[in-house]
MITORLUM-938300 format. One record per residue (C-alpha): x, y, z; residue in one letter. Coordinates in steps of 0.02 Angstrom, whole numbers, plus 50000, padded with zeros to 5 digits. Layout:
// MITORLUM-938300
(gudo (X,Y,Z),A) ...
***
This chain:
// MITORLUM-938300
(gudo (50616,51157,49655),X) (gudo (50469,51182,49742),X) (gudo (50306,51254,49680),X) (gudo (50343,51443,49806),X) (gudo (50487,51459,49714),X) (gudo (50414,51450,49542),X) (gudo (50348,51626,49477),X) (gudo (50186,51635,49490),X) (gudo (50124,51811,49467),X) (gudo (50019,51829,49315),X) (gudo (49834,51769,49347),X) (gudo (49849,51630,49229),X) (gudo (50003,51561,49319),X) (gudo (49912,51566,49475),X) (gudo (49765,51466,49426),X) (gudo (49905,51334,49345),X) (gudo (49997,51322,49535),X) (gudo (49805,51297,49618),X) (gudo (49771,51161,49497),X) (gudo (49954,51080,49521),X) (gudo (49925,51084,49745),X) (gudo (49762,50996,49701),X) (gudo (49802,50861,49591),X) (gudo (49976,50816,49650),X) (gudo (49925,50730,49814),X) (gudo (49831,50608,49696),X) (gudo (49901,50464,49555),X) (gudo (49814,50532,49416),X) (gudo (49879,50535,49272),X) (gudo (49931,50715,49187),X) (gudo (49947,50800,49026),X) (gudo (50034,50951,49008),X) (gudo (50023,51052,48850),X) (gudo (50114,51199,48787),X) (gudo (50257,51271,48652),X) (gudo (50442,51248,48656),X) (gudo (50496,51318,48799),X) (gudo (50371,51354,48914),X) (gudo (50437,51242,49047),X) (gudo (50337,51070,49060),X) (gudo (50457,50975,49138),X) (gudo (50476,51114,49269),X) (gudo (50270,51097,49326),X) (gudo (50299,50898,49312),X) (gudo (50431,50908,49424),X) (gudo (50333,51025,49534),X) (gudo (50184,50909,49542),X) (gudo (50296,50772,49581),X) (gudo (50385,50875,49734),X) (gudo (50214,50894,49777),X) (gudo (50163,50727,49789),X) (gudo (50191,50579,49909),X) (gudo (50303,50534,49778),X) (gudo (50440,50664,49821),X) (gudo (50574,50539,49901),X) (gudo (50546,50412,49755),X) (gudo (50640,50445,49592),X) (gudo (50589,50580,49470),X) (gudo (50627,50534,49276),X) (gudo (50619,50617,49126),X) (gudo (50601,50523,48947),X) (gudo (50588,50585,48777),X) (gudo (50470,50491,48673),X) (gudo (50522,50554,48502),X) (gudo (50675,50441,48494),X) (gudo (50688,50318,48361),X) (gudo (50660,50190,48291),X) (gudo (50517,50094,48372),X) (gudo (50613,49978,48467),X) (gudo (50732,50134,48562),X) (gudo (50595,50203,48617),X) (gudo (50522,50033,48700),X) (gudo (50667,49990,48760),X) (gudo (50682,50141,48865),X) (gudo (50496,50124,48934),X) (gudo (50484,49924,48949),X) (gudo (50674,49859,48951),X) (gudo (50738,49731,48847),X) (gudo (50802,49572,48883),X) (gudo (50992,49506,48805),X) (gudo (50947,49470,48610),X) (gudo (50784,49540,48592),X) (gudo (50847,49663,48456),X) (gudo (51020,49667,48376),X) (gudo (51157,49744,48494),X) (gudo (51040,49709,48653),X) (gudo (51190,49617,48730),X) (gudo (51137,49613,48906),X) (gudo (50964,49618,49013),X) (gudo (50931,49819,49045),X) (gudo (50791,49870,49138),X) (gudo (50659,50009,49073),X) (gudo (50624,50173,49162),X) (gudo (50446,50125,49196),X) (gudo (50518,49988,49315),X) (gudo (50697,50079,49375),X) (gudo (50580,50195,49441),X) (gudo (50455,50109,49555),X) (gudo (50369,50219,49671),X) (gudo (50406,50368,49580),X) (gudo (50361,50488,49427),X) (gudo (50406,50461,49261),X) (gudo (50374,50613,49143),X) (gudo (50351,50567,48951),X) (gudo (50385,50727,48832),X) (gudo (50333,50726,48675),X) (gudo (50225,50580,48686),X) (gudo (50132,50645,48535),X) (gudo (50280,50574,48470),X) (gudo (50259,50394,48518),X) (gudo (50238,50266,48393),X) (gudo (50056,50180,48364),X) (gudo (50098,50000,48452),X) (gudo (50202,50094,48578),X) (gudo (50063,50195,48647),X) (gudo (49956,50008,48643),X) (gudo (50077,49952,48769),X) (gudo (50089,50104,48871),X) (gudo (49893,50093,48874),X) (gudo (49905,49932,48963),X) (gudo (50018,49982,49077),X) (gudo (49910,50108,49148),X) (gudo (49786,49988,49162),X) (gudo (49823,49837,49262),X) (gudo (50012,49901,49292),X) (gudo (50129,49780,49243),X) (gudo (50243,49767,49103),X) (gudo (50347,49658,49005),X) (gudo (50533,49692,48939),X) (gudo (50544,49677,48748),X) (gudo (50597,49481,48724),X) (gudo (50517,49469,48872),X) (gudo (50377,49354,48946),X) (gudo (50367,49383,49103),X) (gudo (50231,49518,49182),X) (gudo (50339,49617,49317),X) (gudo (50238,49748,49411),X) (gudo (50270,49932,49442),X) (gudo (50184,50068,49516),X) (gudo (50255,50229,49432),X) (gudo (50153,50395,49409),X) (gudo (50137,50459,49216),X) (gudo (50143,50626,49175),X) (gudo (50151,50670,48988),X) (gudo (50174,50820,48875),X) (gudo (50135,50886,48700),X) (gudo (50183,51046,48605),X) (gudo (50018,51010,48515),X) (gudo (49833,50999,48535),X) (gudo (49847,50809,48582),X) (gudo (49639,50812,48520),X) (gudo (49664,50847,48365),X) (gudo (49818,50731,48337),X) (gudo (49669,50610,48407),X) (gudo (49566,50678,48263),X) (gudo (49696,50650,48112),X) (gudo (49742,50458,48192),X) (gudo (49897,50504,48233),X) (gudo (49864,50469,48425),X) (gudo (49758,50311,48515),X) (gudo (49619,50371,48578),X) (gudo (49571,50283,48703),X) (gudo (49746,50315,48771),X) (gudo (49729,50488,48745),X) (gudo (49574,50470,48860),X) (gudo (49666,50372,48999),X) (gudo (49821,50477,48993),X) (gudo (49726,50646,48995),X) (gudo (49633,50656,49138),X) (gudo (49698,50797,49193),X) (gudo (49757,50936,49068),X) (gudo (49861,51092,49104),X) (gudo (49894,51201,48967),X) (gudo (50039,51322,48987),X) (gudo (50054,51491,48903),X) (gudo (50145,51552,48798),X) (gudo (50274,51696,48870),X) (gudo (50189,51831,48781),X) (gudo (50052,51764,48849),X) (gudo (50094,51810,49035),X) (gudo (50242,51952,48997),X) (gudo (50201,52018,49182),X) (gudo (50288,51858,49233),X) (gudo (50461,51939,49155),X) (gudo (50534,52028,49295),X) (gudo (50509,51917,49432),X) (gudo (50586,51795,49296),X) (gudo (50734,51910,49236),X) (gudo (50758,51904,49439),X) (gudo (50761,51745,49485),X) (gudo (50889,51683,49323),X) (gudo (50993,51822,49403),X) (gudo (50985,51758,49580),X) (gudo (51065,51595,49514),X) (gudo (51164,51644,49397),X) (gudo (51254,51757,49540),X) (gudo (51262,51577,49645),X) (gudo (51332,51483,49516),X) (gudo (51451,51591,49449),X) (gudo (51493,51717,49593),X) (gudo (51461,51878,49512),X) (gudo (51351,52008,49596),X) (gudo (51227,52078,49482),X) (gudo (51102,52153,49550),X) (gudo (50976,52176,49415),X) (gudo (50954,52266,49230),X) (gudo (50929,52441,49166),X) (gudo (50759,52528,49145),X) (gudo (50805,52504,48951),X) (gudo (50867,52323,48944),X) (gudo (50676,52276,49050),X) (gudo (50602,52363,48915),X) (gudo (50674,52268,48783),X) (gudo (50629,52113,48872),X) (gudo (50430,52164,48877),X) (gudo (50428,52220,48722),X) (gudo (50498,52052,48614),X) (gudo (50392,51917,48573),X) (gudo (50486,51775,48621),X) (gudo (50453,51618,48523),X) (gudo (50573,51522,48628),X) (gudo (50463,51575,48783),X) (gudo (50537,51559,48964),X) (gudo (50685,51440,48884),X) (gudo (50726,51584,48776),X) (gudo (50726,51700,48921),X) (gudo (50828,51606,49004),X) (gudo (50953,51586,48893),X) (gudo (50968,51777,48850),X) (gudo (50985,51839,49022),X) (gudo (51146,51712,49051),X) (gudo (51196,51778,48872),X) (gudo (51201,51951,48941),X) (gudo (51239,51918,49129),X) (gudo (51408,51830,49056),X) (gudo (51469,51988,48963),X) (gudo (51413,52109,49097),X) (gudo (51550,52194,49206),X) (gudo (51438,52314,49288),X) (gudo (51288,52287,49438),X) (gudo (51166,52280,49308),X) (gudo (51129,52215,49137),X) (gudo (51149,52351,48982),X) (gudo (51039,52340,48834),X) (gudo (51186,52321,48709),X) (gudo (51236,52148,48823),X) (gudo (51060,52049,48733),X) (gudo (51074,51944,48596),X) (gudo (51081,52033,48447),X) (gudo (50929,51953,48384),X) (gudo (50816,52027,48514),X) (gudo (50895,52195,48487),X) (gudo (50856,52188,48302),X) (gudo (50664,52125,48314),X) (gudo (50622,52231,48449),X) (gudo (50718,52414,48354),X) (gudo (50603,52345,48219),X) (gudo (50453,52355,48302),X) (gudo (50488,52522,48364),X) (gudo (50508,52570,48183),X) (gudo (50685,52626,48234),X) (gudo (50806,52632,48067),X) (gudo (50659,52570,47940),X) (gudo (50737,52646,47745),X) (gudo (50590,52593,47642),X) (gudo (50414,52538,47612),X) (gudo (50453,52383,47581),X) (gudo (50577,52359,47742),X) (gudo (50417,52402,47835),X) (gudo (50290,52277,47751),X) (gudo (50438,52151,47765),X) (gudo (50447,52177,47983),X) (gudo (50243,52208,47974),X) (gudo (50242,52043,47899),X) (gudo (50366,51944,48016),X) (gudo (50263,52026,48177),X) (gudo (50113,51942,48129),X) (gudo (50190,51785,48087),X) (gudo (50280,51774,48240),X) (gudo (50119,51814,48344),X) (gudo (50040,51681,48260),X) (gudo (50172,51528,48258),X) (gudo (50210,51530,48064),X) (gudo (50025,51434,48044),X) (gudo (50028,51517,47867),X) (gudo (49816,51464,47845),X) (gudo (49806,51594,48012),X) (gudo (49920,51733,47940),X) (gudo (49803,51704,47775),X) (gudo (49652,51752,47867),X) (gudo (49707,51871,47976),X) (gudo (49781,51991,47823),X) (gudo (49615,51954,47734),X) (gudo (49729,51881,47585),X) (gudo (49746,51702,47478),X) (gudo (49879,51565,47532),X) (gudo (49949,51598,47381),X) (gudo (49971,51773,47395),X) (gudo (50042,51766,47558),X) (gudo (50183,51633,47492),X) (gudo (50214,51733,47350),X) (gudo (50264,51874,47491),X) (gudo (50353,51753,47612),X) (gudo (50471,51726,47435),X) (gudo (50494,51914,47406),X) (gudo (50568,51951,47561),X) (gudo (50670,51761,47586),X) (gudo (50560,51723,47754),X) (gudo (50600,51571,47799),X) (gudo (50433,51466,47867),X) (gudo (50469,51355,48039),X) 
***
């Protein structure tokens, strides 16, 4: 996909598609933070397209696997016997993809000696298979994400820092959906436009109403989330456009909450007052706290009254 076909309306998005057409012509090394859902992989791909990279191979790895060993051997490679069941010679992403971009998600994720090794690789460029001796070159681009603040993961010891300074030479944080909800239609859209492709359906948009639900829920999946709900309803839709009543039930329910719409009791209310602001603030429970003006303990003691479940 390339970076005109991204959307790219809201001011903040704008400044994130500058920064991407100025670092992608170079091989620095990039870290992209953001929550679930906001679509990392999609900018790493984009920087990638817009690179001198774009004809080389574009991979994606998860660095959360585990144990230890997994997770090396899809970086590094192994060679036959260097772990239990490593029955044959298998080469690592970092060398099948010479010449190319190799995207690392989650690489808060990445266990202590793992991120050692990784470290050297970005500096002189080689690497060696697990069970391995031999140094075998490879010139592959690193772009990395987090879901978290990769500084203070630094700060508990969690990450290398020194790697954290090598990998993060560039960082682009990406809002959160509710962050940038002018970005919706032109989003709602676009999901449509392929969804008509792939399926061969022809519809052509959604209701006044059905927007309006869209703008007005919080989504905590962000642009994934969207995504997913708008091919939720486009499947059940028989019409030209997309009806209210065809979301997910969930978004119907939060959003008729908001609007106070069916509320039978104090308590009801303080109970969807209460999920709002957790919602707006990620479950961090110590934020909730402070924003209500109340003790951790009272707010628990709330959280168990009305069976909220804490992510």
């Amino acid at each position: 996909m390339k970076i005109q076909e991204i959307n790219k309306q809201s001011a903040r998005m704008q400044q994130i598609y500058n920064m991407i057409l100025n670092l992608a012509p170079t091989d620095t090394s990039v870290v992209i933070q953001g929550e679930e859902g906001t679509e990392k992989a999609l900018v790493a791909r984009c920087i990638h397209l817009n690179s001198s990279r774009k004809d080389k191979p574009f991979d994606v790895y998860n660095c959360s696997a585990y144990p230890r060993f997994i997770v090396e051997s899809g970086l590094f490679g192994h060679e036959t016997g260097a772990f239990e069941g490593a029955v044959s010679q298998k080469k690592g992403c970092l060398e099948q993809n010479n010449g190319g971009t190799v995207f690392l998600s989650e690489i808060d994720k990445m266990p202590p000696l793992t991120q050692i090794k990784l470290q050297n690789f970005l500096q002189d460029g080689s690497i060696k298979r697990l069970g391995g001796k031999k140094s075998i070159n490879t010139d592959v681009r690193i772009i990395a994400a987090v879901n978290t603040d990769l500084g203070k993961e630094v700060e508990i010891g969690t990450f290398n820092e020194e790697f954290s300074y090598m990998l993060n030479v560039i960082n682009i944080h990406l809002p959160s959906l509710r962050q940038r909800k002018d970005d919706i239609p032109l989003l709602t859209e676009c999901f449509l436009e392929i969804l008509n492709v792939e399926i061969g359906k022809n519809v052509r948009g959604v209701t006044s109403d059905t927007m309006q639900v869209l703008m007005d829920y919080s989504w905590p999946g962000n642009v994934k989330e969207l995504e997913n709900s708008i091919q939720h309803a486009f499947l059940l839709t028989e019409g030209e456009k997309v009806e209210r009543e065809l979301l997910p039930s969930r978004i119907l329910h939060e959003v008729l909450k908001e609007k106070n719409e069916g509320i039978t009791s104090f308590e009801e209310n303080e109970k969807r007052f209460l999920m709002k602001i957790l919602q707006e603030n990620n479950w961090n429970k110590l934020k909730v706290a402070k924003q209500l003006n109340v003790s951790r303990s009272t707010l628990y003691s709330k959280l168990n009254k009305f069976n909220l479940t804490v992510n």
